[in-house]
C-alpha positions as semicolon CSV with decimal commas, in nm:
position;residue;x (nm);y (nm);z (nm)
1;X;0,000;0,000;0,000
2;X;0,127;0,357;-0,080
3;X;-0,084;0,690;0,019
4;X;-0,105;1,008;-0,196
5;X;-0,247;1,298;-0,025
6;X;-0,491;1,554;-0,115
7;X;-0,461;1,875;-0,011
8;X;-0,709;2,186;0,073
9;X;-0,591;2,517;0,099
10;X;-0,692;2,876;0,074
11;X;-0,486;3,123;-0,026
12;X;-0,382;3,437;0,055
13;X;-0,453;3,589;-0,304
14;X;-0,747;3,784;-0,397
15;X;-0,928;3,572;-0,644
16;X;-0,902;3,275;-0,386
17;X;-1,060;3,532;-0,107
18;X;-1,348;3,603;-0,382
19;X;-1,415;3,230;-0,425
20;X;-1,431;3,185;-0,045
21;X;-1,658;3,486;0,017
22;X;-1,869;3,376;-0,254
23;X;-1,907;3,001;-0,157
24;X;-1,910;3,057;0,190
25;X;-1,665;2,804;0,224
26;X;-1,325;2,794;0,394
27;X;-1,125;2,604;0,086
28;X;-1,083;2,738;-0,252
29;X;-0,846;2,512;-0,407
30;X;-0,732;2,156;-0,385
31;X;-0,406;1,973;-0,515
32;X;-0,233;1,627;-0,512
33;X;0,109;1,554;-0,322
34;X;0,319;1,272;-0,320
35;X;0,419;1,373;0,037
36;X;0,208;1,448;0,376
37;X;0,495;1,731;0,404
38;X;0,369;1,872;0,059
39;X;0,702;1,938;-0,109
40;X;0,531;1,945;-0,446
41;X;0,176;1,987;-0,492
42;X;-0,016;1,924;-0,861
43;X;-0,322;2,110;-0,997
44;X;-0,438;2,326;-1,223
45;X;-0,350;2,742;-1,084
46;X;-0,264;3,037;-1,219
47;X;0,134;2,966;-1,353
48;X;0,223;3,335;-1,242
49;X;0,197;3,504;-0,965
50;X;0,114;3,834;-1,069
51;X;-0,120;3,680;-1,351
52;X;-0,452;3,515;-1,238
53;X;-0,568;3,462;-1,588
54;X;-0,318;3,262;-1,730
55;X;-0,329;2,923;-1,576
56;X;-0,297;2,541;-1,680
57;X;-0,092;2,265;-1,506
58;X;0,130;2,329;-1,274
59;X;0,333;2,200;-1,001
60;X;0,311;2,414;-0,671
61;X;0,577;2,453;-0,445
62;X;0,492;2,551;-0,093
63;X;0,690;2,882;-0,128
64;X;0,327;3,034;-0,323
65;X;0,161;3,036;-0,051
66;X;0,420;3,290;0,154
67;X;0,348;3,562;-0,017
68;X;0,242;3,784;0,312
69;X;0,247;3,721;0,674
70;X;-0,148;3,570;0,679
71;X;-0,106;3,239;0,771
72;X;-0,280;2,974;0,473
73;X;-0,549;2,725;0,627
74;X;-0,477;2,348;0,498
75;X;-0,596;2,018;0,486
76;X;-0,415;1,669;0,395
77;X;-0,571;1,401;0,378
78;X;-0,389;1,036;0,306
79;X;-0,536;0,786;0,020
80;X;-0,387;0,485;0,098
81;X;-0,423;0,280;-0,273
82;X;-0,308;-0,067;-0,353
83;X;0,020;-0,047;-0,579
84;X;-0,116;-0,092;-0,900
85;X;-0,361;0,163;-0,792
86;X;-0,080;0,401;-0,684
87;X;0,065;0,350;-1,014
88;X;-0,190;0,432;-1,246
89;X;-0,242;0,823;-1,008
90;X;0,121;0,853;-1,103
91;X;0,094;0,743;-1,446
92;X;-0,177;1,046;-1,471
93;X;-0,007;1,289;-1,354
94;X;0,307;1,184;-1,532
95;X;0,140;1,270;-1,825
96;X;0,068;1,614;-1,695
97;X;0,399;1,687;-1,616
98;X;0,563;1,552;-1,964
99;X;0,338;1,797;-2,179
100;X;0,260;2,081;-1,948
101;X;0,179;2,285;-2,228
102;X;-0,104;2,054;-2,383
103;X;-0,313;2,125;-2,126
104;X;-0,540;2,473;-2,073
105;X;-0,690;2,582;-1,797
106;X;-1,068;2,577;-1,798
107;X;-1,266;2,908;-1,731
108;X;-1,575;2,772;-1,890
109;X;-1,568;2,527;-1,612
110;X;-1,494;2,714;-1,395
111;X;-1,773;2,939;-1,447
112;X;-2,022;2,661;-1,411
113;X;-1,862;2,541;-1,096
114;X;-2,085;2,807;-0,938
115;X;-2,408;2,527;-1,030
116;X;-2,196;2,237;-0,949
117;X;-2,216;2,138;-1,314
118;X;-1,931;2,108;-1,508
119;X;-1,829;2,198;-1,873
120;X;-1,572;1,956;-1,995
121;X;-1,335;2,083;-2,286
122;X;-1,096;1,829;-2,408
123;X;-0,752;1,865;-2,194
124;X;-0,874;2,181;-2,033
125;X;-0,954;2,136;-1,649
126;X;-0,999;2,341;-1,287
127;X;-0,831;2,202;-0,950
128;X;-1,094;1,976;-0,852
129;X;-1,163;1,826;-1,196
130;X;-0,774;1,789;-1,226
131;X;-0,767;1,573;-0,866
132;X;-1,099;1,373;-0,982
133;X;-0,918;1,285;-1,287
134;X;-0,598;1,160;-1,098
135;X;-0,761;0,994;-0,884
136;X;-0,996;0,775;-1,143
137;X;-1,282;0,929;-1,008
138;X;-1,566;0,967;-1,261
139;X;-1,822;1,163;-1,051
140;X;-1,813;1,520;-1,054
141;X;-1,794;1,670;-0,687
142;X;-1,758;2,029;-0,554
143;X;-1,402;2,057;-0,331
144;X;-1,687;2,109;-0,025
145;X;-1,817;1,710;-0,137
146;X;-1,479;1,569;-0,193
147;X;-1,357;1,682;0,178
148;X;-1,632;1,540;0,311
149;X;-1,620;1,251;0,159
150;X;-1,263;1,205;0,239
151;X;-1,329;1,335;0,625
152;X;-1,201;1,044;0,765
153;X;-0,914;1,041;0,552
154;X;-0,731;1,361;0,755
155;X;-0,389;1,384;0,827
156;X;-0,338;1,716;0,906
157;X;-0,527;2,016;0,938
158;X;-0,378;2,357;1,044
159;X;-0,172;2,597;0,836
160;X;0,062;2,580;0,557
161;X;0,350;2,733;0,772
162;X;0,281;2,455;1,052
163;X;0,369;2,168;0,771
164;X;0,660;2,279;0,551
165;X;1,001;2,324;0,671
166;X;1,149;2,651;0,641
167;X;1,411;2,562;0,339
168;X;1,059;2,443;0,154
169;X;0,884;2,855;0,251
170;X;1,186;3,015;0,048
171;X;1,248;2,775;-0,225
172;X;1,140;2,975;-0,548
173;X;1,290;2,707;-0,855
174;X;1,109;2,778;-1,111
175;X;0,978;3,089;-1,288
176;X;0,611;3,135;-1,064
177;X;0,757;3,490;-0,901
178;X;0,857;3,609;-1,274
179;X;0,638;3,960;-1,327
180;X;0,465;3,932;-1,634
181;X;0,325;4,197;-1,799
182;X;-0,048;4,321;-1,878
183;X;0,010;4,252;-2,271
184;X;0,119;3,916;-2,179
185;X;-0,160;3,791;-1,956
186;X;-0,382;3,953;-2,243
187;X;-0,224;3,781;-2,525
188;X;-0,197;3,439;-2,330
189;X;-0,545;3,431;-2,164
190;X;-0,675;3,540;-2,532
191;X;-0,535;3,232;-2,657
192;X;-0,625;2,946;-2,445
193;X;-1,001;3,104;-2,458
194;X;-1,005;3,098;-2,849
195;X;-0,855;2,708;-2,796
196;X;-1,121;2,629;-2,557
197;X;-1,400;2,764;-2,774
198;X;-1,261;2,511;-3,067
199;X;-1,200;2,224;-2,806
200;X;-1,414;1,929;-2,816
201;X;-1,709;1,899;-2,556
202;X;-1,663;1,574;-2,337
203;X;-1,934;1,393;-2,193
């Protein structure tokens, strides 16, 4: 047996604050680790920090969520999965991470998430569809559903700063903290819009 672990967080940016206020619930986002001490996290985010509108796949380091002082509420909860079971979540993601770029994030969704319905676009996906997918499971839920459906599944529940080591708050690999500008986010969001709107609808 091998675990994976989901995470639930809320950040401290102000999109994430919107969806919170608006849903009246605590989490806004949710992510896959290979690790209860969340070293890497997978989903489907914005890929800049300074650009909410240009998202796909990504994988989050825990160094995101330290962008102010406000502490960042989380949850981890452990799926413990039979080997070949393990293997196939991996296989998933793996095939994420080898073509990043295939993927688009999806606003359509993400629109309809508000009526718990979703609007599947060929490779396109939001944070929960993303960890429903990994995780082979077909039925759409809400983050609110899958929490409580994996409530007796928790590992830890606190705050982000409580869970990562200090080396793991500072580490910025990658290029996440790069400032992009207004003409990029533009051109970039632009884009994976016109590709959604030509994307297949699946059922």
């Amino acid at each position: 047996m091998k675990n994976v672990y989901v995470v639930f967080l809320a950040s401290n940016y102000k999109t994430s604050a919107f969806i919170r206020k608006f849903t009246r619930y605590k989490f806004s986002h949710v992510a896959i680790s290979e690790t209860p001490t969340l070293d890497k996290m997978y989903s489907f985010a914005r890929k800049y920090q300074n650009t909410p509108f240009v998202g796909g796949f990504v994988i989050e380091l825990p160094s995101r969520y330290f962008i102010s002082e406000k502490k960042v509420p989380v949850k981890v909860c452990a799926i413990p999965l039979e080997d070949s079971e393990y293997d196939k979540v991996m296989a998933r993601i793996a095939s994420f991470k080898q073509t990043p770029d295939q993927y688009k994030y999806n606003y359509f969704s993400a629109l309809a998430y508000w009526f718990k319905k979703p609007f599947k676009k060929k490779d396109a996906f939001i944070c929960i569809e993303f960890v429903l997918y990994a995780l082979g499971i077909d039925k759409f839920m809400t983050i609110k559903e899958l929490e409580k459906r994996l409530c007796d599944n928790v590992v830890f529940e606190g705050t982000m700063d409580e869970i990562v080591d200090e080396k793991a708050k500072n580490e910025k690999s990658g290029d996440y903290f790069e400032k992009k500008s207004v003409w990029f986010t533009v051109k970039n969001f632009s884009k994976d819009i016109a590709t959604l709107i030509t994307a297949p609808v699946e059922k």
